[in-house]
mmCIF file as gemmi writes it, N, C-alpha and C atoms, coordinates in Angstrom:
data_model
loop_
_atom_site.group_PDB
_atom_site.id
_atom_site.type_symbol
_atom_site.label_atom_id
_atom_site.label_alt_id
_atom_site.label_comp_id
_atom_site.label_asym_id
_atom_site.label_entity_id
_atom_site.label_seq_id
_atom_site.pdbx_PDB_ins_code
_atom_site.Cartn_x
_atom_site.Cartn_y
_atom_site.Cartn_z
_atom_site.occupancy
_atom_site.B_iso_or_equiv
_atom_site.pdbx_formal_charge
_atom_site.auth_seq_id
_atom_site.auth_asym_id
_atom_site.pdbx_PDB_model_num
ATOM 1 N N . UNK Axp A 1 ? 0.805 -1.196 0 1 0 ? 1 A 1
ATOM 2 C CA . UNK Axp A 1 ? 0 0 0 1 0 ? 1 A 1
ATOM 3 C C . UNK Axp A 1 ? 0.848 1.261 0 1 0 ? 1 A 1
ATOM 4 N N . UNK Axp A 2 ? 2.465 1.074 0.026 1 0 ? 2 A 1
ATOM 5 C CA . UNK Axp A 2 ? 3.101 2.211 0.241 1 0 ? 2 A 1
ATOM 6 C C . UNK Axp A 2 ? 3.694 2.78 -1.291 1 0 ? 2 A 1
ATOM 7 N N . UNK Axp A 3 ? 2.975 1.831 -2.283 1 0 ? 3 A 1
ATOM 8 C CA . UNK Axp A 3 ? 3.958 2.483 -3.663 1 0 ? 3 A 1
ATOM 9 C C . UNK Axp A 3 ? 2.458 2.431 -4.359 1 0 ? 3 A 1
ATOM 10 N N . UNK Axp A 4 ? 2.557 3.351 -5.672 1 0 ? 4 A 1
ATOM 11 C CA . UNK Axp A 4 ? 1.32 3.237 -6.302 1 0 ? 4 A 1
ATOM 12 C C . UNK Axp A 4 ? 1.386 2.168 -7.55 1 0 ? 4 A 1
ATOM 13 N N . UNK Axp A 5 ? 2.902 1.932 -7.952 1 0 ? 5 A 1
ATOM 14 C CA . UNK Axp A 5 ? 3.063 0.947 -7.892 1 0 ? 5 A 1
ATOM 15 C C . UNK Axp A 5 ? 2.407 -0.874 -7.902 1 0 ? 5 A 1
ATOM 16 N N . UNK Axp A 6 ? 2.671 -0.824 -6.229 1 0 ? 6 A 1
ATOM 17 C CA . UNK Axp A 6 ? 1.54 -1.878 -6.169 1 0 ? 6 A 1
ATOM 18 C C . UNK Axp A 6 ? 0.767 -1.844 -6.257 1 0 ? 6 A 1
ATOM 19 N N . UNK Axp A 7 ? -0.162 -0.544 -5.869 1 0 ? 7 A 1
ATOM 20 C CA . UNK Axp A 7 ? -1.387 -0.562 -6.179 1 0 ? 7 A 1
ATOM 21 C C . UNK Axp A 7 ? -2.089 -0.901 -7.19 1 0 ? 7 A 1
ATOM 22 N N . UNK Axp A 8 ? -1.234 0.27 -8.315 1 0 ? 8 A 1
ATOM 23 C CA . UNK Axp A 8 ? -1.524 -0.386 -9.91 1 0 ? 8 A 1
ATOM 24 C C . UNK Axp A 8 ? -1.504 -2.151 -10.413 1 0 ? 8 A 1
ATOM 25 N N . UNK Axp A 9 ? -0.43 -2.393 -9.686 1 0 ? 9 A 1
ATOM 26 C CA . UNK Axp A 9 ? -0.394 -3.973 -9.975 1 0 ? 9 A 1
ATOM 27 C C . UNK Axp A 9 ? -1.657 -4.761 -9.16 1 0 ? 9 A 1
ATOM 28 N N . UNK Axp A 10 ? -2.065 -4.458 -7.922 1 0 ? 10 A 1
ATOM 29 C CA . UNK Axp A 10 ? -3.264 -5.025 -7.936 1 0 ? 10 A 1
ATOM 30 C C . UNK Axp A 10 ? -4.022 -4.608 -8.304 1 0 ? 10 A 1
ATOM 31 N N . UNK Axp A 11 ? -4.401 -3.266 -8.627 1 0 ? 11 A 1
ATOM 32 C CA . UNK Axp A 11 ? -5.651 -3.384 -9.233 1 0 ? 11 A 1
ATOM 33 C C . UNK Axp A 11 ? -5.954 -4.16 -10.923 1 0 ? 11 A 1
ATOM 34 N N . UNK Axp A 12 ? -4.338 -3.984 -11.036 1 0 ? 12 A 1
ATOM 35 C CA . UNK Axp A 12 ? -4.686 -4.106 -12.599 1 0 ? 12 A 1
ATOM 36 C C . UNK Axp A 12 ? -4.896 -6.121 -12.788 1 0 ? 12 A 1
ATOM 37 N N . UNK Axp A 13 ? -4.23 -6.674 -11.609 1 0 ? 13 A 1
ATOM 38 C CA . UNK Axp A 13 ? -4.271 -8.104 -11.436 1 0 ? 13 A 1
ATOM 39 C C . UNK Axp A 13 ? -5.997 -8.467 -11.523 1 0 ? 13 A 1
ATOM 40 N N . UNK Axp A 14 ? -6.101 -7.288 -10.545 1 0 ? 14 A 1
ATOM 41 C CA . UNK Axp A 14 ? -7.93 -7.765 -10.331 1 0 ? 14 A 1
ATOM 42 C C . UNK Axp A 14 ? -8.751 -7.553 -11.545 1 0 ? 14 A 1
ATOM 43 N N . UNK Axp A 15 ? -8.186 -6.83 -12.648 1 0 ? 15 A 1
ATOM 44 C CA . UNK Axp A 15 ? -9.24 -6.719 -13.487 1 0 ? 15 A 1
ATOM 45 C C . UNK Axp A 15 ? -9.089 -7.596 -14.257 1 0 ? 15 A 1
ATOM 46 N N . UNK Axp A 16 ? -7.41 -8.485 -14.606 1 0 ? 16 A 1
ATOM 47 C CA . UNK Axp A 16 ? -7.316 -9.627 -15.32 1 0 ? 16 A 1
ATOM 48 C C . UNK Axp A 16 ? -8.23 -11.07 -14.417 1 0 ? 16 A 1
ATOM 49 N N . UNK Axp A 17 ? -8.126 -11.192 -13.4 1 0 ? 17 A 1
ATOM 50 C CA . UNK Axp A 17 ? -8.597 -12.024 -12.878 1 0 ? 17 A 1
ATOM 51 C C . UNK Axp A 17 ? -10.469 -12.136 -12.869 1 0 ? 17 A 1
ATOM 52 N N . UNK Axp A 18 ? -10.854 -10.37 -13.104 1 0 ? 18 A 1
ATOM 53 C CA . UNK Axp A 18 ? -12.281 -10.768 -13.454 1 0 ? 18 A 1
ATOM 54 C C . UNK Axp A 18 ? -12.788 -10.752 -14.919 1 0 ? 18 A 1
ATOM 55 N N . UNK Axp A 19 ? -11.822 -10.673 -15.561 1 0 ? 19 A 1
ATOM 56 C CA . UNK Axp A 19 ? -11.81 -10.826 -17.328 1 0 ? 19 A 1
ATOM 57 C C . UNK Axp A 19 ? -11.975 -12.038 -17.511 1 0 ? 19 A 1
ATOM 58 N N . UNK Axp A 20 ? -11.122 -12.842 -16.941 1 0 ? 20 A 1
ATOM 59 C CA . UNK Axp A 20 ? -10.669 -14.609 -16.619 1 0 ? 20 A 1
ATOM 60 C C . UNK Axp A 20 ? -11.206 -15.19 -16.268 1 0 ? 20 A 1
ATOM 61 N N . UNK Axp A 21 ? -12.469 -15.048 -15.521 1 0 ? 21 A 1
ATOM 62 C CA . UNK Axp A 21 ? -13.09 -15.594 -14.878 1 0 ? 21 A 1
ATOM 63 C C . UNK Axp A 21 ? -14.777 -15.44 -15.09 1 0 ? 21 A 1
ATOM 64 N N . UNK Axp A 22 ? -15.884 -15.465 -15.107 1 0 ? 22 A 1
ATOM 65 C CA . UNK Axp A 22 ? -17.243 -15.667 -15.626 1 0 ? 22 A 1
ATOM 66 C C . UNK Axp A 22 ? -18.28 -15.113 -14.411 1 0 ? 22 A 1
ATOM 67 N N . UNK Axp A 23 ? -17.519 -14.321 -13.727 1 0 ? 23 A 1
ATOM 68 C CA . UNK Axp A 23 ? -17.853 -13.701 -12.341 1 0 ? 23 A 1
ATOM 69 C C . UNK Axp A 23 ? -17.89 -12.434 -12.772 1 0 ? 23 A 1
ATOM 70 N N . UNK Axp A 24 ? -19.075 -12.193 -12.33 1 0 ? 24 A 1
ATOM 71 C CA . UNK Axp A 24 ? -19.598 -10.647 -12.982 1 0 ? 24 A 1
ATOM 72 C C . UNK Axp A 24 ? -18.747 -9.6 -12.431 1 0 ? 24 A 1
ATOM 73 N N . UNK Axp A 25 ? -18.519 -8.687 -12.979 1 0 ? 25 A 1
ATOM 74 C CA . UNK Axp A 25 ? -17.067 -7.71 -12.757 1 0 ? 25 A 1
ATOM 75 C C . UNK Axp A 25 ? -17.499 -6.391 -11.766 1 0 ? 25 A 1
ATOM 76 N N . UNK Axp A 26 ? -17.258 -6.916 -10.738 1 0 ? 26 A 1
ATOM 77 C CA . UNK Axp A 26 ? -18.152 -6.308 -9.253 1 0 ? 26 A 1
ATOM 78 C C . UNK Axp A 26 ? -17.04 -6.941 -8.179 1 0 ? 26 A 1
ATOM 79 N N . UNK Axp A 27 ? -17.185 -5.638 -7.503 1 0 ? 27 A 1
ATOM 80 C CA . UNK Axp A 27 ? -16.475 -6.077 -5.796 1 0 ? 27 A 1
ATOM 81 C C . UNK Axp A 27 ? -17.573 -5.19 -4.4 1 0 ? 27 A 1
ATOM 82 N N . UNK Axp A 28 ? -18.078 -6.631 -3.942 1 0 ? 28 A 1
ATOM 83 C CA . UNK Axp A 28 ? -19.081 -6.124 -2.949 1 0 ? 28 A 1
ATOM 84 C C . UNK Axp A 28 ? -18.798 -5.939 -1.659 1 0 ? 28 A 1
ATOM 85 N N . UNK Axp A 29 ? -16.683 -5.97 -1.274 1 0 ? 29 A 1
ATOM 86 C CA . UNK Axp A 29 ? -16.669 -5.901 -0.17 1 0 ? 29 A 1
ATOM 87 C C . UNK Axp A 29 ? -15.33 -5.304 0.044 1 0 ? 29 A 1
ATOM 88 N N . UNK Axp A 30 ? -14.495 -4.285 0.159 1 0 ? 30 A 1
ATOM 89 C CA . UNK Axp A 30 ? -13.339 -4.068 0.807 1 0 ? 30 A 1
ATOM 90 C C . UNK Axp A 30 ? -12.651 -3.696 1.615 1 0 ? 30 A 1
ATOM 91 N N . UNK Axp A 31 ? -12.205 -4.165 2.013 1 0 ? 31 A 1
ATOM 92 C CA . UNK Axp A 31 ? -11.297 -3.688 3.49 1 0 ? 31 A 1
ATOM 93 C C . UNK Axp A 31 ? -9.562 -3.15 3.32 1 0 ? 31 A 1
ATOM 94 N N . UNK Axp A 32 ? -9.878 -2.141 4.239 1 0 ? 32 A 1
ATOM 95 C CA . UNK Axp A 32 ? -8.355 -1.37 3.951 1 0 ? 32 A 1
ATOM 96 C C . UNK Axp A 32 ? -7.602 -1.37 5.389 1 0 ? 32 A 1
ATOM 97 N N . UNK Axp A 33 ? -7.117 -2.741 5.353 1 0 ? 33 A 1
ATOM 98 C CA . UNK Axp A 33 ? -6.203 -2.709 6.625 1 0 ? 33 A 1
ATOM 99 C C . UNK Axp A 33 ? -4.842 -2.767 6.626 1 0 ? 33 A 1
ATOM 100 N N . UNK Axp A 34 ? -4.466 -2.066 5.931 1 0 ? 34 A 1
ATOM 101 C CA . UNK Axp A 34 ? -2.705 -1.851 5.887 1 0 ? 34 A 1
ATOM 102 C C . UNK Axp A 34 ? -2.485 -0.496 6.804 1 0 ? 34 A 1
ATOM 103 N N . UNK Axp A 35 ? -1.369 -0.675 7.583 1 0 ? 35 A 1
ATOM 104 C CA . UNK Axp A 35 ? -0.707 0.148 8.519 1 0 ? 35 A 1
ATOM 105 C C . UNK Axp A 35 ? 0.475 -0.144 9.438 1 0 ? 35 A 1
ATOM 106 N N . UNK Axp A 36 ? 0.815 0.673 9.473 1 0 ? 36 A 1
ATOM 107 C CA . UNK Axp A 36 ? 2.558 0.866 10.324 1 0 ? 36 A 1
ATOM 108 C C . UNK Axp A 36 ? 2.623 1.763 11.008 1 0 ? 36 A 1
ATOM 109 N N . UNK Axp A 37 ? 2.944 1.783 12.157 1 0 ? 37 A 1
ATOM 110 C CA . UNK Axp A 37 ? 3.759 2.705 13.102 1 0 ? 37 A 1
ATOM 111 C C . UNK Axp A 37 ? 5.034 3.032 13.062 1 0 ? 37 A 1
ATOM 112 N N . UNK Axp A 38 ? 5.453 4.094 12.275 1 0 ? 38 A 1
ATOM 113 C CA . UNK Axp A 38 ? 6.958 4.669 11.761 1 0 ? 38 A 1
ATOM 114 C C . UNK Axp A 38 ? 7.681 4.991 12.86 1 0 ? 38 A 1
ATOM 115 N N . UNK Axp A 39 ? 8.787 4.411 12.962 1 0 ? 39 A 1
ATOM 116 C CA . UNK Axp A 39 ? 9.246 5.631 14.219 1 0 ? 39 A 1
ATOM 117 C C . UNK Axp A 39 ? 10.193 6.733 13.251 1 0 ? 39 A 1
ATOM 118 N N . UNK Axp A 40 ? 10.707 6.337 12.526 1 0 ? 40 A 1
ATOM 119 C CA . UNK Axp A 40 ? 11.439 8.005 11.929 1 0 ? 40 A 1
ATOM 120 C C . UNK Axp A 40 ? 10.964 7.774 10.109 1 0 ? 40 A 1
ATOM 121 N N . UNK Axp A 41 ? 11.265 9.323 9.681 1 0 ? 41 A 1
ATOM 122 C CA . UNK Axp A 41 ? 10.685 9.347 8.525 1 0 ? 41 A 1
ATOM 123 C C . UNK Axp A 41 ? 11.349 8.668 7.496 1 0 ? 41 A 1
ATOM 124 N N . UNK Axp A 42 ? 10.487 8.188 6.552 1 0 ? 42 A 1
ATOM 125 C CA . UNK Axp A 42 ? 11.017 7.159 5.512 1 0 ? 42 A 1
ATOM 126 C C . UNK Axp A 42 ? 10.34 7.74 3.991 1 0 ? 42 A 1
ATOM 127 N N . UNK Axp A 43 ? 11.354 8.333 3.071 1 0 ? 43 A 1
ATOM 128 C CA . UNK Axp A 43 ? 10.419 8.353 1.978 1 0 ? 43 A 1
ATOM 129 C C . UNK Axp A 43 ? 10.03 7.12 1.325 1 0 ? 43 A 1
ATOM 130 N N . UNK Axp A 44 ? 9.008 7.087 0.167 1 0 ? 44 A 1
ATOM 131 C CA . UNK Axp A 44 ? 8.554 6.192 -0.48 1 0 ? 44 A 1
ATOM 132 C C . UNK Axp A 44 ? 9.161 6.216 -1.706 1 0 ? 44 A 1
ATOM 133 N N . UNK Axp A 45 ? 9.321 5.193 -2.632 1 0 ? 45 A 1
ATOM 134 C CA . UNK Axp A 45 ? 10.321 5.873 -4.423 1 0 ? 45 A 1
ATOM 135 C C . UNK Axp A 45 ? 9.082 7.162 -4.644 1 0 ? 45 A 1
ATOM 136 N N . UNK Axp A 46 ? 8.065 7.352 -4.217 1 0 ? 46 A 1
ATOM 137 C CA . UNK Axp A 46 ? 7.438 8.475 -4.98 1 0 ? 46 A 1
ATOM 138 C C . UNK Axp A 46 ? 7.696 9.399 -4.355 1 0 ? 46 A 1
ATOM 139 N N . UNK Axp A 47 ? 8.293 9.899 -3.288 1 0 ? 47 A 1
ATOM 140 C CA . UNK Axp A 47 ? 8.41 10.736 -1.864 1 0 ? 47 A 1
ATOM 141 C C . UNK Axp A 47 ? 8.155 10.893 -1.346 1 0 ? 47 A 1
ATOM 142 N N . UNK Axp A 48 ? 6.849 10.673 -1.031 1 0 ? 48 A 1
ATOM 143 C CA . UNK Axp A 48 ? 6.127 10.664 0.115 1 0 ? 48 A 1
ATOM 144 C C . UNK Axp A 48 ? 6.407 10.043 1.817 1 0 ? 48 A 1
ATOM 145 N N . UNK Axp A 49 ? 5.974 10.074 2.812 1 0 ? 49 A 1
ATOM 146 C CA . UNK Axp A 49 ? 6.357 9.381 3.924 1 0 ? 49 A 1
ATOM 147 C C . UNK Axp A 49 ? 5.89 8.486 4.107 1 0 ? 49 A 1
ATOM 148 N N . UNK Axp A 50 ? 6.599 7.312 4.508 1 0 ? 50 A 1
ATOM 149 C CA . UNK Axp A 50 ? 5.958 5.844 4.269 1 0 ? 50 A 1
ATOM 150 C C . UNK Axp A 50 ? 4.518 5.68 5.24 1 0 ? 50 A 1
ATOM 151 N N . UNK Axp A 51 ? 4.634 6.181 5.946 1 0 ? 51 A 1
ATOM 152 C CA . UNK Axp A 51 ? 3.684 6.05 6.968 1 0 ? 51 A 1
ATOM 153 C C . UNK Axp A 51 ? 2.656 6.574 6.43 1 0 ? 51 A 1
ATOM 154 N N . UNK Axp A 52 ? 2.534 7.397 6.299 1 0 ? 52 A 1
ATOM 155 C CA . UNK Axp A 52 ? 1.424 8.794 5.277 1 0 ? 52 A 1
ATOM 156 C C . UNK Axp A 52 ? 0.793 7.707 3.98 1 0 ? 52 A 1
ATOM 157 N N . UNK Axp A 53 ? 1.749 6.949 3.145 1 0 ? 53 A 1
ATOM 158 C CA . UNK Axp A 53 ? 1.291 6.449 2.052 1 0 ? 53 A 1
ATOM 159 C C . UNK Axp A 53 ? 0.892 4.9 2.985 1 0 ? 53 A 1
ATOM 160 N N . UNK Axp A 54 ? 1.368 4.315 3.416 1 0 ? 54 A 1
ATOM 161 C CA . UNK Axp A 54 ? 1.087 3.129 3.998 1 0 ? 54 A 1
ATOM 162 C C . UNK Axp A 54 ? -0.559 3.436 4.81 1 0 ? 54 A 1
ATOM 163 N N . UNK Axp A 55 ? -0.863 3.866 5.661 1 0 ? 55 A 1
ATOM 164 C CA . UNK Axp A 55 ? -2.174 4.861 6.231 1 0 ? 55 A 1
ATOM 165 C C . UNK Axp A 55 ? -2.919 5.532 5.816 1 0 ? 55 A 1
ATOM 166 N N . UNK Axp A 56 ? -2.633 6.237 4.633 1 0 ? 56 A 1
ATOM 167 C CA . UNK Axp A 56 ? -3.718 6.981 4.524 1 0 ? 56 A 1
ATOM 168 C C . UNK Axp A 56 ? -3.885 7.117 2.704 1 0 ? 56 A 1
ATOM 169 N N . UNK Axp A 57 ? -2.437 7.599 2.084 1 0 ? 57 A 1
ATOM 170 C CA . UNK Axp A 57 ? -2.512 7.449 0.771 1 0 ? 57 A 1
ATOM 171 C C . UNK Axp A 57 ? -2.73 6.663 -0.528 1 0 ? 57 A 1
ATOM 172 N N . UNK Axp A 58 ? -2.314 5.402 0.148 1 0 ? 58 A 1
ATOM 173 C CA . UNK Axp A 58 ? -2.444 3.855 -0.627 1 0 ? 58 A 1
ATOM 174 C C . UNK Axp A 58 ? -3.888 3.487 -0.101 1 0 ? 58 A 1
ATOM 175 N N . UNK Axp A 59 ? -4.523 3.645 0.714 1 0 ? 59 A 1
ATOM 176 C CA . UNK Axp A 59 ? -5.89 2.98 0.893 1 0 ? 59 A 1
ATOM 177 C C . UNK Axp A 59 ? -6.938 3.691 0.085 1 0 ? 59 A 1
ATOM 178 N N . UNK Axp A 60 ? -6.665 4.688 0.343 1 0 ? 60 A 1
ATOM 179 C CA . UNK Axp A 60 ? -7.292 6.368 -0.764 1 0 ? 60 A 1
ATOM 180 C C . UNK Axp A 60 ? -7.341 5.916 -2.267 1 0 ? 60 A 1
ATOM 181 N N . UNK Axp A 61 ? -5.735 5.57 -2.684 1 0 ? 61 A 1
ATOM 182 C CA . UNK Axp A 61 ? -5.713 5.642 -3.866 1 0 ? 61 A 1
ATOM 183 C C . UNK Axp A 61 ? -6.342 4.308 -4.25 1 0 ? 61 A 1
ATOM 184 N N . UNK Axp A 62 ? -5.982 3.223 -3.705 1 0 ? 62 A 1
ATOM 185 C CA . UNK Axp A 62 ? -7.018 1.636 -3.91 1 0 ? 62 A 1
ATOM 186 C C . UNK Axp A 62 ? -8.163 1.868 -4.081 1 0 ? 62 A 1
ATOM 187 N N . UNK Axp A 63 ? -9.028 2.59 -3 1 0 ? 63 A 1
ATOM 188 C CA . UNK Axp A 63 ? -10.187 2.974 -3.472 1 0 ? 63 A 1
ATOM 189 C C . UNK Axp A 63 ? -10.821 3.269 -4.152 1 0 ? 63 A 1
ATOM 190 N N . UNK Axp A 64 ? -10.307 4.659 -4.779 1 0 ? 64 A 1
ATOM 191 C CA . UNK Axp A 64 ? -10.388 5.282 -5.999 1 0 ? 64 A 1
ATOM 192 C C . UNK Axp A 64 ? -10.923 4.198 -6.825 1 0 ? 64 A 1
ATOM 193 N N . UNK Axp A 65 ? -9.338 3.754 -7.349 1 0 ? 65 A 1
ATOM 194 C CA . UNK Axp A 65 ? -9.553 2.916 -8.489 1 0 ? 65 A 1
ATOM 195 C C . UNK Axp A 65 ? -10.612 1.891 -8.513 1 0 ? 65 A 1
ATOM 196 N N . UNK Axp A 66 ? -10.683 1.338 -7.45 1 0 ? 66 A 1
ATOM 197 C CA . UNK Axp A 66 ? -11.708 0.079 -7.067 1 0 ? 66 A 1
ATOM 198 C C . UNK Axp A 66 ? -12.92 0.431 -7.345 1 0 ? 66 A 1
ATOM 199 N N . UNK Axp A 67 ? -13.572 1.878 -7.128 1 0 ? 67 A 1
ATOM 200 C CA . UNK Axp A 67 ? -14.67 2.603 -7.04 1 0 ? 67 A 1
ATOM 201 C C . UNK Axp A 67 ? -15.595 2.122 -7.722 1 0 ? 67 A 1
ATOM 202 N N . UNK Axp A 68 ? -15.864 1.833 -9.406 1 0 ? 68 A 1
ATOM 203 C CA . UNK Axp A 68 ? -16.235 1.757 -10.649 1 0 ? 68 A 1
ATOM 204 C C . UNK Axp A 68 ? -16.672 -0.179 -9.87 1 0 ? 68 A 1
ATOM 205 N N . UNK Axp A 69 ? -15.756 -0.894 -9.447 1 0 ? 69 A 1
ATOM 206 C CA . UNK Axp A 69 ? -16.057 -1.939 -9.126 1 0 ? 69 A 1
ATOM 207 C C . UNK Axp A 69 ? -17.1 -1.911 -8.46 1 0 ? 69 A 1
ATOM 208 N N . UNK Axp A 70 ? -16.989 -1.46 -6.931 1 0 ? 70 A 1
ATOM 209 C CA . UNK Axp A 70 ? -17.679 -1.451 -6.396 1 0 ? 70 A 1
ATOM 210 C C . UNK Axp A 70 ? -19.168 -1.333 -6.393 1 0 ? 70 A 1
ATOM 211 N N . UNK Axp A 71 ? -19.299 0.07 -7.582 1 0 ? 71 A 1
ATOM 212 C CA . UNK Axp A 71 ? -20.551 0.31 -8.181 1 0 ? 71 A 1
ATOM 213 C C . UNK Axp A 71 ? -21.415 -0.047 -8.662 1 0 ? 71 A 1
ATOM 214 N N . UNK Axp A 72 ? -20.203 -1.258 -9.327 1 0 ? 72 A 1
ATOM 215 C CA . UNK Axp A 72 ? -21.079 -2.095 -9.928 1 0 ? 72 A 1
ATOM 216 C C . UNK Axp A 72 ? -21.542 -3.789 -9.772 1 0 ? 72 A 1
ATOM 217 N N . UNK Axp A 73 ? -21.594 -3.747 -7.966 1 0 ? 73 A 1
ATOM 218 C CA . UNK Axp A 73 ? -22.178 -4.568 -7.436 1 0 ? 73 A 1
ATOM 219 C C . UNK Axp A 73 ? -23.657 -4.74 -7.506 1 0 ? 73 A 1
ATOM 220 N N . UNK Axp A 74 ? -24.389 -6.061 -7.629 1 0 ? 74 A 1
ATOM 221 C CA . UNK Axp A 74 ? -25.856 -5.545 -8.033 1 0 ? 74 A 1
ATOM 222 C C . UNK Axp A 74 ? -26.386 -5.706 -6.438 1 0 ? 74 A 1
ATOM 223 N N . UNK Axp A 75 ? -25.85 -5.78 -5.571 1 0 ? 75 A 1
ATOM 224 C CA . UNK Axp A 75 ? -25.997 -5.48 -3.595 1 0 ? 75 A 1
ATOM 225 C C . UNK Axp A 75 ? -25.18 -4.183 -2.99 1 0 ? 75 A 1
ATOM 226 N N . UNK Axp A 76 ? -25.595 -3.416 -2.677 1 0 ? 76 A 1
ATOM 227 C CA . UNK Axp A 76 ? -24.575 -2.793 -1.795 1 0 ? 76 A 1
ATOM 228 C C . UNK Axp A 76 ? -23.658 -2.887 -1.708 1 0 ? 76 A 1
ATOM 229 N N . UNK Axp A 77 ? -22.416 -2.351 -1.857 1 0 ? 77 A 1
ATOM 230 C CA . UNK Axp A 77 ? -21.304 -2.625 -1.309 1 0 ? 77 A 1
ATOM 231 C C . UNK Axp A 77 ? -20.693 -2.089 -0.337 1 0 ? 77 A 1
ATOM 232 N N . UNK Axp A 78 ? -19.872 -2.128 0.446 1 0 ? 78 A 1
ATOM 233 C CA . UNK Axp A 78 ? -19.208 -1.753 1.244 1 0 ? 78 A 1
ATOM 234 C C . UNK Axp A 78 ? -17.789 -1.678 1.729 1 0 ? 78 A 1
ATOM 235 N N . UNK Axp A 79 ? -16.89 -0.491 2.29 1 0 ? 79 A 1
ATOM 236 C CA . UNK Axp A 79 ? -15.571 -0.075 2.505 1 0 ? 79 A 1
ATOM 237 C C . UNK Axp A 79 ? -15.741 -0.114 3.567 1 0 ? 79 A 1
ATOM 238 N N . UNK Axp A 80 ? -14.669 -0.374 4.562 1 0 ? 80 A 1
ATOM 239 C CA . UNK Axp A 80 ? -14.452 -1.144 6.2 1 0 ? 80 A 1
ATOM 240 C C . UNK Axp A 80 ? -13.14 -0.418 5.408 1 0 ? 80 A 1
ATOM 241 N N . UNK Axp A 81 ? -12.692 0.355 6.8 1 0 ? 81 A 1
ATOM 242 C CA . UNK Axp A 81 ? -11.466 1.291 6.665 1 0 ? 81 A 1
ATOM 243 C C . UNK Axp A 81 ? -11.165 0.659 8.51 1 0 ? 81 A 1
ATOM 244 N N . UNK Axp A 82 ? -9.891 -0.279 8.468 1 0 ? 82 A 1
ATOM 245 C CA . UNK Axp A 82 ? -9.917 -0.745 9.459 1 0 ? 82 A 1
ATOM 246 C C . UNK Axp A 82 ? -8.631 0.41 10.482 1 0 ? 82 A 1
ATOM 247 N N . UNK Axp A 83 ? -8.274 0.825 11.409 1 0 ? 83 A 1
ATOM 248 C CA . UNK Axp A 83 ? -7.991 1.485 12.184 1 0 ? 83 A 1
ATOM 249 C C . UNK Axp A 83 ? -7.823 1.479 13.464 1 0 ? 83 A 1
ATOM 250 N N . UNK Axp A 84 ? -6.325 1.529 14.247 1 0 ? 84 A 1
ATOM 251 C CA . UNK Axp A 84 ? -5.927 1.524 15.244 1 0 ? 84 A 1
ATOM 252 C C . UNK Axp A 84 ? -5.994 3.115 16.166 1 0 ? 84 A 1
ATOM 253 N N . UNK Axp A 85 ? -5.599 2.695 17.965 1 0 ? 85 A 1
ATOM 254 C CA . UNK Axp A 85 ? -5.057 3.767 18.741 1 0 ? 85 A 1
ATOM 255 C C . UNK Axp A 85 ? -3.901 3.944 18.808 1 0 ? 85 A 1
ATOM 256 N N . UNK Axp A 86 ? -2.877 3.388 17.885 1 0 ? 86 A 1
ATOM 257 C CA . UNK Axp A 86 ? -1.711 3.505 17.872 1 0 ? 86 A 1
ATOM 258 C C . UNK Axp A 86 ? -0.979 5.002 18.099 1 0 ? 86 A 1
ATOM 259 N N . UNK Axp A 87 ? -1.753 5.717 17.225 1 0 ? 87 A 1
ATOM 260 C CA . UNK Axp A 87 ? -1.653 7.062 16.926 1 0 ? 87 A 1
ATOM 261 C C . UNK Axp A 87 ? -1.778 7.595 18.439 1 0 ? 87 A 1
ATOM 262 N N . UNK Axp A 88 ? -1.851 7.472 19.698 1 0 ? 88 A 1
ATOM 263 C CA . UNK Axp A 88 ? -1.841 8.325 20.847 1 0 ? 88 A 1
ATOM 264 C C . UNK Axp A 88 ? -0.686 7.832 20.9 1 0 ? 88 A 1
ATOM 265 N N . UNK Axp A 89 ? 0.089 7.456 20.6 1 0 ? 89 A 1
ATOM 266 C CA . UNK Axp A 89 ? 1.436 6.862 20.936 1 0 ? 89 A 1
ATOM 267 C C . UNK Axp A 89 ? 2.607 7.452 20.391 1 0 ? 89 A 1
ATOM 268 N N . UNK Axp A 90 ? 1.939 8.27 19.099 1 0 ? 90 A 1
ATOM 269 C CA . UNK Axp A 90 ? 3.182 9.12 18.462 1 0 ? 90 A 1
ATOM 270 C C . UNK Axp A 90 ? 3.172 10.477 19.116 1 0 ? 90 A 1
ATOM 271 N N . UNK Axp A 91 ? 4.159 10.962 18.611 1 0 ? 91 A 1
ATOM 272 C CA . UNK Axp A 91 ? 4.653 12.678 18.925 1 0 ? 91 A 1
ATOM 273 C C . UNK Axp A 91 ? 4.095 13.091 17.546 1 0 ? 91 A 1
ATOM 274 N N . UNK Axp A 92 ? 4.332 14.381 17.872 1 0 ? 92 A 1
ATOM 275 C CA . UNK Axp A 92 ? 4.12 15.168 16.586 1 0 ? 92 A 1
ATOM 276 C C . UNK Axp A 92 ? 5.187 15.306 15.944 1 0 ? 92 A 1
ATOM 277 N N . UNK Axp A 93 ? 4.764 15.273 14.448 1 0 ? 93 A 1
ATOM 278 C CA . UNK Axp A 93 ? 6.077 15.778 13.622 1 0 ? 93 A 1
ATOM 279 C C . UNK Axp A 93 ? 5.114 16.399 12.565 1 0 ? 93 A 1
ATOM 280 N N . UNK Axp A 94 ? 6.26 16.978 12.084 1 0 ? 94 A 1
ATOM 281 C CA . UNK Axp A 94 ? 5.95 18.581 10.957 1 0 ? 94 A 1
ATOM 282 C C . UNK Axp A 94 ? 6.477 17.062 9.974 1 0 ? 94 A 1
ATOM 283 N N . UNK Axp A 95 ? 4.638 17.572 8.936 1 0 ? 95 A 1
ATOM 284 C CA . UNK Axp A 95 ? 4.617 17.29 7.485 1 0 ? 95 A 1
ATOM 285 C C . UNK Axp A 95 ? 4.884 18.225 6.455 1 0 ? 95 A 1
ATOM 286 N N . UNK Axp A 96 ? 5.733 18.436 5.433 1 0 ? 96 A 1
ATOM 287 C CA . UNK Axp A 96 ? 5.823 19.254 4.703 1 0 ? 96 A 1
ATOM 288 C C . UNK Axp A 96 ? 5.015 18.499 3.189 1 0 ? 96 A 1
């Protein structure tokens, strides 16, 4: 979840896999549970801070793309954005 990268590669896996398959081209359920507790800053190859893209930017951007899937579930679908208290545990640091 920390490169877009992977992201691209799964999403783009998932659309071969529902091309491939006779399963109507719909996702009725996702969950975004990727996360890390950084202790010092780490860029990503895109620059970003790993933590930032691992937490908040890579689940964002999965989404996105997934979106069109989702939509086109013929049930409801649903995003479960899973989430810790880890975060009382950090200090502050300056994002630029």
């Amino acid at each position: 979840m920390s490169s877009f990268k992977s992201i691209f590669k799964f999403k783009n896996s998932m659309d071969k896999w529902l091309s491939d398959s006779e399963l109507h081209p719909s996702i009725q359920l996702l969950v975004n549970n990727a996360g890390i507790m950084a202790t010092s800053s780490r860029p990503t190859t895109e620059g970003y801070d790993t933590m930032m893209a691992t937490n908040y930017i890579g689940p964002f951007s999965l989404t996105k793309l997934l979106l069109p899937l989702l939509k086109n579930s013929s049930v409801p679908s649903r995003i479960v954005n899973v989430t810790s208290f880890t975060h009382r545990y950090a200090s502050l640091r300056k994002f630029d």
